[in-house]
C-alpha positions in Angstrom: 206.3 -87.6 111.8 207.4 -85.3 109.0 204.1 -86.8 107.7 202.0 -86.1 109.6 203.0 -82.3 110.2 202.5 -82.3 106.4 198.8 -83.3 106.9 198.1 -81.1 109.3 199.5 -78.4 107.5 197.0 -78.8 104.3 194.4 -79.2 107.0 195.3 -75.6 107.7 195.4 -74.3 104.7 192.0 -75.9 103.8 190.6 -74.6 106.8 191.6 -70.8 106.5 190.7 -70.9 102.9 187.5 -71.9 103.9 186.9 -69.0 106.5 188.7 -66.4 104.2 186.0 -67.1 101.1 183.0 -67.0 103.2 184.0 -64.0 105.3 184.3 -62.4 101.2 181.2 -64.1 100.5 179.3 -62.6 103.8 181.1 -59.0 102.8 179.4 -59.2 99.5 175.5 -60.2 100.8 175.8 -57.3 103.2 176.9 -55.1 100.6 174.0 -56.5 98.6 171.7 -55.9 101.1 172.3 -52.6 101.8 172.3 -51.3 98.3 169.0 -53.1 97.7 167.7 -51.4 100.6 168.9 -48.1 99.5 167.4 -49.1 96.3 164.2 -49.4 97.6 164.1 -46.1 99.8 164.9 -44.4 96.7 162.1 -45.9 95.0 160.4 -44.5 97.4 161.3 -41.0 97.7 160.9 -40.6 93.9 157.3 -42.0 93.9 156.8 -39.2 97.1 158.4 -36.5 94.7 156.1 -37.6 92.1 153.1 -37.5 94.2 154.3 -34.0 95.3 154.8 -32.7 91.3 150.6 -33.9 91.3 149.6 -31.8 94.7 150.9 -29.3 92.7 149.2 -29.3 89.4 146.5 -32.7 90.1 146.9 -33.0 85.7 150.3 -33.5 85.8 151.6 -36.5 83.6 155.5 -37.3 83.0 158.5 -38.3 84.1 161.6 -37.2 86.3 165.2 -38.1 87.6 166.5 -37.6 91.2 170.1 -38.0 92.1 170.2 -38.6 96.0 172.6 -39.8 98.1 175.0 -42.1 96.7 172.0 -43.2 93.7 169.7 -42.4 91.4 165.7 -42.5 91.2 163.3 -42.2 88.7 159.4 -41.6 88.7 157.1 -41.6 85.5 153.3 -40.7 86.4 150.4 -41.9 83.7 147.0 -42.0 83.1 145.3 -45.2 83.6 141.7 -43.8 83.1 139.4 -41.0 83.6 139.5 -41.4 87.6 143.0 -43.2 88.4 146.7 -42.4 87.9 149.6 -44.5 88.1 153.4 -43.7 89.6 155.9 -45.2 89.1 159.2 -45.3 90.9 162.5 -46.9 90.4 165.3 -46.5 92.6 169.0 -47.7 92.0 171.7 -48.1 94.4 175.1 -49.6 92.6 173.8 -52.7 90.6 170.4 -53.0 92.7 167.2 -51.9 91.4 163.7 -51.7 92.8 160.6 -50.6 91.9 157.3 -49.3 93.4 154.2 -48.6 92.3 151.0 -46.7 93.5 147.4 -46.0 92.1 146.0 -42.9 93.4 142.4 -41.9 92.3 141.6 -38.6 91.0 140.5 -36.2 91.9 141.2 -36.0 95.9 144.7 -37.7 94.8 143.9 -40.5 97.0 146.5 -43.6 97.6 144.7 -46.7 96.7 148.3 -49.1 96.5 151.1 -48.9 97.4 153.2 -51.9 96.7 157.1 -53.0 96.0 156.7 -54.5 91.8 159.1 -56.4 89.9 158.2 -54.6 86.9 155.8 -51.9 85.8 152.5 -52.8 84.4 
């Protein structure tokens, strides 16, 4: 008897153990999630603010730092010939980073791509 009521009683503990490390383990991919998708909104807005910093002198070439909401952003715009630019942004959110890029042609400032990159090129 005394046994048995042993058994079960590891059988408990295993079990809440269990369900108390994934419930810390689901916590923490939530978390993740929603910084990485702060992350990329911030890339986001910085590649907008750098688009806006070209509507408003189409020669501008450089970099910039945002601080928004509970991150940080970064754009850089270059040259990658005579009739395309490049922006870059890079939005961080706690330990999650993201990065997008566009090609725009110039002049007209016209979005060519738009995409989500692991790393500038």
């Amino acid at each position: 008897m005394l046994l048995s009521v042993l058994v079960l009683a590891v059988v408990g503990v295993a079990v809440s153990t269990t369900l108390l490390l994934l419930s810390v383990s689901a916590a923490q991919t939530a978390t993740n999630v929603q910084e990485s998708q702060g992350a990329k909104a911030l890339a986001n807005a910085c590649t907008e603010i750098a688009l806006q910093r070209l509507v408003v002198s189409a020669s501008y070439l450089g970099n910039g730092l945002a601080n928004i909401g509970q991150g940080s952003c970064t754009y850089t715009v270059a040259q990658i010939d005579s009739s395309r630019d490049t922006v870059g942004g890079t939005g961080t959110v706690g330990e999650m980073v993201r990065k997008v890029q566009v090609t725009i042609t110039i002049p007209g400032l016209i979005v060519t791509s738009w995409q989500e990159v692991a790393d500038f090129q």
